[in-house]
PADREN-847140 format. One record per residue: x, y, z of N, C-alpha, C, O in turn. Coordinates in steps of 0.001 Angstrom, whole numbers, plus 500000, padded with zeros to 6 digits. Layout:
<sites>
XYZXYZXYZXYZ...
</sites>
This chain:
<sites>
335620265572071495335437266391070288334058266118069691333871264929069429333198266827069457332019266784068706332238266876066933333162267379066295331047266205066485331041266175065171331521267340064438332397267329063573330742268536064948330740269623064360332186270372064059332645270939063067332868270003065887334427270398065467335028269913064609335949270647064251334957268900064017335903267992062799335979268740061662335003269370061256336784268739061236336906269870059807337206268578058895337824267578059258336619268821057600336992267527056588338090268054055382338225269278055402338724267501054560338790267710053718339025266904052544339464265872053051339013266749051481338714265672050250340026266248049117340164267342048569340489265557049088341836265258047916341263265097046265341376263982045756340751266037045580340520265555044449340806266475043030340059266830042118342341266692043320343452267237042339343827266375041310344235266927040288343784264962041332344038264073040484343953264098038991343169264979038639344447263484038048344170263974036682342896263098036299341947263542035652343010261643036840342221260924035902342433260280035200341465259615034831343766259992034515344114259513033382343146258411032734342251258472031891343808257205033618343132256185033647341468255620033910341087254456033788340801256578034225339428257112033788339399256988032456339090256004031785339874258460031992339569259194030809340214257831029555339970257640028364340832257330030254341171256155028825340382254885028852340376254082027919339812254763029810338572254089029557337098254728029172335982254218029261337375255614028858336139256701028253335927257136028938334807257126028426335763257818030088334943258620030745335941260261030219337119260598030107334365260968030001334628262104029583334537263340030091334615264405029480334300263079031713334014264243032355335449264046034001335924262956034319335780265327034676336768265498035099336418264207036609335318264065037143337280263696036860337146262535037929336526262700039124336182261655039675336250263885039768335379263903040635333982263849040179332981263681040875334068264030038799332472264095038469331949262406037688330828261969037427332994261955037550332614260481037555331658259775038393331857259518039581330642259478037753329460259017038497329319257659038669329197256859037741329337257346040013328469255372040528327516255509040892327147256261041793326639254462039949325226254607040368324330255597040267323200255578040755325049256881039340324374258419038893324750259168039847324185260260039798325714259014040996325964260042042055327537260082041710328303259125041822327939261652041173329348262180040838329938261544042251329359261368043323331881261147041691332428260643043426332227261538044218331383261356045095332877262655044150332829264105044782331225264117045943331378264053047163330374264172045564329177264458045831329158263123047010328904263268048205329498261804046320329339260524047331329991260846048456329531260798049597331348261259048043332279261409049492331568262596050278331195262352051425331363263808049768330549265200050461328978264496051468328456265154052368328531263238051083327364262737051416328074262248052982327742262622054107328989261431052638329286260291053799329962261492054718330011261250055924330454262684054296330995263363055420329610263850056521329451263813057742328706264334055273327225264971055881326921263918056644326760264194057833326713262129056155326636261371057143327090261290058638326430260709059499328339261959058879328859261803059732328945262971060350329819263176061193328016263911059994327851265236060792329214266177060654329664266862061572329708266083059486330595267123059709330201268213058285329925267734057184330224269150058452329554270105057603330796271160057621330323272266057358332011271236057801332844272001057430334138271441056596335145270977057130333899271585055028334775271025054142335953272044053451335711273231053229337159271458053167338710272127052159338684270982051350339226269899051569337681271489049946338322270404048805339062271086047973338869272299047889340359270270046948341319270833046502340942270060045090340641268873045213340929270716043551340731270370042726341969271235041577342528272312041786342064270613040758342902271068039863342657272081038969341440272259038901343316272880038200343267273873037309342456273228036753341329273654037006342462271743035600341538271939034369340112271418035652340402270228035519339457271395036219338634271427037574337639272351037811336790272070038657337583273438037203337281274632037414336069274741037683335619275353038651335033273785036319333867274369036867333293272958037692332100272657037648334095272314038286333464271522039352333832272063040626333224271516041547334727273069041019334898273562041916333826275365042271333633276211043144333539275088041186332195275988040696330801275759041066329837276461041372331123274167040885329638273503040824328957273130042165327737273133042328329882272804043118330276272395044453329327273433045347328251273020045779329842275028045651328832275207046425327443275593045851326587275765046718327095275744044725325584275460044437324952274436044710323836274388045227325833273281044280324961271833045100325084271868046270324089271462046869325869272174046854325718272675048502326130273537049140327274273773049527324811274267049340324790275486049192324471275635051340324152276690051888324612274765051819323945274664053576325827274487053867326110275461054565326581274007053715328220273542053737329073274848053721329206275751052894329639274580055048330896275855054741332102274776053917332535273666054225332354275602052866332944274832051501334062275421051193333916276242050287334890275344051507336259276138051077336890275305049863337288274163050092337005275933048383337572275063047252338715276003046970338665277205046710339963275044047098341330275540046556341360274894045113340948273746044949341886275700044011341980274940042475343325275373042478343730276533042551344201273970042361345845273923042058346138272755041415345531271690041522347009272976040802347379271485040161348691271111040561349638271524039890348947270180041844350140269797042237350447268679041484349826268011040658351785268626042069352496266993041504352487266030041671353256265316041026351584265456042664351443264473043713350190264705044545349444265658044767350265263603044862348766263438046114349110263844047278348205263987048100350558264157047693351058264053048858350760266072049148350154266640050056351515266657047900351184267827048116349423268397047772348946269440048219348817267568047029347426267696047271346672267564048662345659268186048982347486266468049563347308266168050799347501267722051560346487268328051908348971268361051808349565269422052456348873270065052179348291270388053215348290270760051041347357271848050641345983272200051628345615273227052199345426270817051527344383270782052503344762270672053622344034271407054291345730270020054479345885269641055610346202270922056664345871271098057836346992271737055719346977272924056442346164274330056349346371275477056745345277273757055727344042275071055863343768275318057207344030274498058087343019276902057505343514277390058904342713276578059725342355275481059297342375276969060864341323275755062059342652274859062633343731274626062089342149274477063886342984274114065011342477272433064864341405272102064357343417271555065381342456270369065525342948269374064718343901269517063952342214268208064903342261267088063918341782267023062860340899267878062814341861266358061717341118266952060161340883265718059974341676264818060250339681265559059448339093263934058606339754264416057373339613265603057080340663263413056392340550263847054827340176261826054448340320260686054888339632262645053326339386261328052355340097262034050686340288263203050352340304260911050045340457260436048533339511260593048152338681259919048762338889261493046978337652261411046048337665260468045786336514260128046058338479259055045142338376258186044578337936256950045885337645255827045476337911257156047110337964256652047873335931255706048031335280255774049073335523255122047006334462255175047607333882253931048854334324252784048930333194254313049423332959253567050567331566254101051009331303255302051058330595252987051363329082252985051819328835254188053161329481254463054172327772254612052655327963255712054155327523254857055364328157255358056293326916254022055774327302253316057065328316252945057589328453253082058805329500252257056645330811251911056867332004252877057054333111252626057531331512254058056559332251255697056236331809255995058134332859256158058755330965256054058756330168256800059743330906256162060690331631256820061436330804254580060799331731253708061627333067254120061697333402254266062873333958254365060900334982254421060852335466256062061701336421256281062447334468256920061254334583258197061645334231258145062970334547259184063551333595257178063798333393257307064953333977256606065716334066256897066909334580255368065120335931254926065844337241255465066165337919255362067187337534256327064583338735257179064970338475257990065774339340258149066635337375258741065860337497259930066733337762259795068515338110260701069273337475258395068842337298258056070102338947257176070371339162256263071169340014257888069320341030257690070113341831258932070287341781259845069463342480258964071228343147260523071601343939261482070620344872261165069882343485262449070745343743263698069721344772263284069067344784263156067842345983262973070024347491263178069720347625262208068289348468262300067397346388261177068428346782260258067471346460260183066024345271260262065713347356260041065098346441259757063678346007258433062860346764257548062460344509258517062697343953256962062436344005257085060832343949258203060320344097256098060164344386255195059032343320254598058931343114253796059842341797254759057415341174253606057655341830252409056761342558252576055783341478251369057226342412250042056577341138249262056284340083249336056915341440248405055090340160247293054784340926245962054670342156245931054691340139244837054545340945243634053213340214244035052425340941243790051463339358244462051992338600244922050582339517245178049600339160246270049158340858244688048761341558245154048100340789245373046659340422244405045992340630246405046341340466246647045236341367247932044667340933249075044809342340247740044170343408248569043905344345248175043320344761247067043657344929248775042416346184248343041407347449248047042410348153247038042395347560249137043256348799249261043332348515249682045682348510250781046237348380248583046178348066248891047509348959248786048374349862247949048388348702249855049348349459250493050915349052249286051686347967249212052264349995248295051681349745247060052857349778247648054310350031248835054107349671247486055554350191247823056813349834246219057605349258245168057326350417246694058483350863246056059566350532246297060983351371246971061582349691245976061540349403246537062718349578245550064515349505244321064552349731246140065392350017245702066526348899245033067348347753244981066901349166244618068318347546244125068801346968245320069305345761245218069526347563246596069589346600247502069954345882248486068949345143249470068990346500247687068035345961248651066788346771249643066060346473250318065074347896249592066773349251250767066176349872250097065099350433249003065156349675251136063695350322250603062782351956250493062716352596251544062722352669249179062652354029249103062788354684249258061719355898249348061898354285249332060529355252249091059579354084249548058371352984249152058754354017250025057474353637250026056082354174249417054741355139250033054288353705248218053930354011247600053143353792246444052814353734245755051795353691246372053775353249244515053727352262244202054797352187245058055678351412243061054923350164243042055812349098242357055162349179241981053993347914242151056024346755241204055040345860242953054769345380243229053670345798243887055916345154245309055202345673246012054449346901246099054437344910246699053623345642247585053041344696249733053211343552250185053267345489250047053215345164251701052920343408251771052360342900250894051662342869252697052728341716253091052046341243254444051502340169254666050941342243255317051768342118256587051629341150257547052623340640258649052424341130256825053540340326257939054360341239257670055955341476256654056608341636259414056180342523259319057297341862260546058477341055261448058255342405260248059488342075261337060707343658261987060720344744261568061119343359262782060304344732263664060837345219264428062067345043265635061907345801264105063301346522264833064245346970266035064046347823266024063159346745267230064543346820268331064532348356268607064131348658269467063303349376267732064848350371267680064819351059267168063357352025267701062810350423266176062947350561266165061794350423266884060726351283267123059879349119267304060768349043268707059797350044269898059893350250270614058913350663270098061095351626270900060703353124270523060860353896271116061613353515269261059904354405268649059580354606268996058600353626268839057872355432269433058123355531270143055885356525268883055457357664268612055836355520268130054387356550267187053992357881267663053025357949268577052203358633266936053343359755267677051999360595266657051314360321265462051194361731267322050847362028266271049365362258264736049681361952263840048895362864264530050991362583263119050885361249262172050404361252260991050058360145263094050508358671262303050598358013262943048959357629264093048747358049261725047916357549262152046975356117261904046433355576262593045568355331260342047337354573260534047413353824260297048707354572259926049612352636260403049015351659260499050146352506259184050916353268259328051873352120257683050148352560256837050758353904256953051561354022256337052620354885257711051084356362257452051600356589258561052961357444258436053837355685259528052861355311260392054015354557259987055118354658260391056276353622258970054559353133257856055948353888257132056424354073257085057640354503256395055570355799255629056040356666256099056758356894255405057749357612257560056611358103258217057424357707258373058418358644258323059214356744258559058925355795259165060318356026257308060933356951257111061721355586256711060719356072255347061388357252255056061771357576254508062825358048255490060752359246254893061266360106256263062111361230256081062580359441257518062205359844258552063103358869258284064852358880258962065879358163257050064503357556256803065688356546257571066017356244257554067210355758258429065117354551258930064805353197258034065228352961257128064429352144258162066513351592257425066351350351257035065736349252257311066215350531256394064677348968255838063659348516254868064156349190254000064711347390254868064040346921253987064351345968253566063225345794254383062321345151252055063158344375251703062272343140251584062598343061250996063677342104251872062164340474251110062345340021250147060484340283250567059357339471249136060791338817248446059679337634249021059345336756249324060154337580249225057818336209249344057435336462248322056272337475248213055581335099247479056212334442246430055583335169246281053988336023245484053599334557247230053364334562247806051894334752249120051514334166249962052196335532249555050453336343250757050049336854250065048780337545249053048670336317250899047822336956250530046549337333251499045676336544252177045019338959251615045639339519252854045258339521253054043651340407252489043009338551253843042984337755253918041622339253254631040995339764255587041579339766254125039943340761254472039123340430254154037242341067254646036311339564253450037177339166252266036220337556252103036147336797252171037114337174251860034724335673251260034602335543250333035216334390250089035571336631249390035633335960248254036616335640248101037463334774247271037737336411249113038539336319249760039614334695250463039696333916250162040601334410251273038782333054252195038638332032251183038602330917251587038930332185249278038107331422248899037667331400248048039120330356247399039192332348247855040406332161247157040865331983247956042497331969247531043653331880249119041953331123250108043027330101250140043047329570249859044122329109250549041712327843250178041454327163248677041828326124248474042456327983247806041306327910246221041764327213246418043604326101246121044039328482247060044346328507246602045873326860247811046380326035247615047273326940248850045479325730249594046115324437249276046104323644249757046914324150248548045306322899247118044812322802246616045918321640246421046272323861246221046866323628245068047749323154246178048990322232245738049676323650247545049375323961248340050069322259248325050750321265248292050025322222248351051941320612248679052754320747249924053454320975249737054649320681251187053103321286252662054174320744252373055342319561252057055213321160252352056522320935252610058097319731253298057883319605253499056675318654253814058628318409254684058872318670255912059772318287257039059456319667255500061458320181256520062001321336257137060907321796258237061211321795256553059757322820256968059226322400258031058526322924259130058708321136257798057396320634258868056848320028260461057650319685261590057298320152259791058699318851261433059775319803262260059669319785263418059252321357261105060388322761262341060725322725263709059401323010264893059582322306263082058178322889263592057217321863264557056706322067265063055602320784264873057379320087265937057233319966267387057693319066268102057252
</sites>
């Protein structure tokens, strides 16, 4: 599969809450680390990784960031759905089944992660067979509330919940998966991954370094923190031109 075939898509229906009560006053994709909105960071690391065909999903009150999106990129085939689901899981389905054949990269807006470590990960998953869907996993825990897993020596995740990794929000989706429709048993994202494991679904995991899932000013402050240290590749930046 070439770069170009990969279709992406970015999850960023979320409300924010917990943002907005630490002051931030603008809608959560437009929450800025380091002066770069998340939205825009994650849209970067996809460009990093040569994929230029995006389904981001943003919420009703969203509007004019789903507005704002293809003017700032304006070279991107950009498909923006504005819905306000109940869950991440059906924010997930929304995108997952937009039309195109194939495997789908999605990430978490909140998901941030260095574009060298983003590029790695995208090029590890891709180099395992279609049928399969990869999970990126870190120890980087930075998260309230984290997706432990468990993985095999070949890398097949066995179990979700417990583990020294945890979840990072950025997944390769199996074609097959995408056209799985979750239903009432699965209320959120997590319990629909979980299902697929224990239906013998095969996931698999790759490590990336650092991923720090921004929910919180501390989070914003310790994203900014890790991008200070950050040196960009240079083959990483060319991809992204």
């Amino acid at each position: 599969m070439t770069a170009s075939a990969l279709r992406g898509g970015i999850i960023a229906a979320g409300e924010g809450s917990r943002l907005r009560a630490d002051g931030f006053t603008v809608p959560k994709p437009m929450v800025p680390v380091a002066g770069v909105p998340l939205i825009e960071a994650v849209i970067g690391n996809f460009r990093a990784a040569g994929i230029t065909s995006l389904v981001v999903i943003v919420n009703e009150d969203e509007r004019a960031c789903a507005e704002w999106l293809p003017a700032r990129f304006p070279s991107l085939d950009l498909t923006c759905i504005v819905k306000t689901t109940p869950s991440s899981l059906r924010s997930f389905a929304e995108v997952v089944s937009a039309p195109g054949a194939g495997p789908m990269l999605v990430s978490t807006v909140d998901a941030w992660c260095p574009p060298a470590d983003f590029v790695r990960f995208v090029d590890a998953a891709r180099r395992h067979p279609a049928s399969r869907s990869v999970l990126g996993l870190t120890p980087f825990v930075a998260d309230e509330k984290p997706l432990r897993a468990t993985l095999d020596a070949g890398g097949r995740i066995t179990a979700l919940g417990a583990g020294a990794l945890v979840t990072a929000g950025l997944y390769l989706v199996s074609e097959r998966v995408r056209a799985l429709a979750p239903d009432a048993r699965h209320d959120r994202l997590r319990d629909f991954l979980a299902w697929l494991v224990a239906e013998g679904e095969p996931l698999y995991g790759e490590v990336i370094p650092r991923v720090i899932d921004v929910d919180r000013a501390e989070d914003v402050a310790l994203a900014e923190a890790l991008s200070l240290t950050i040196t960009r590749e240079p083959s990483v930046a060319k991809k992204g031109l």
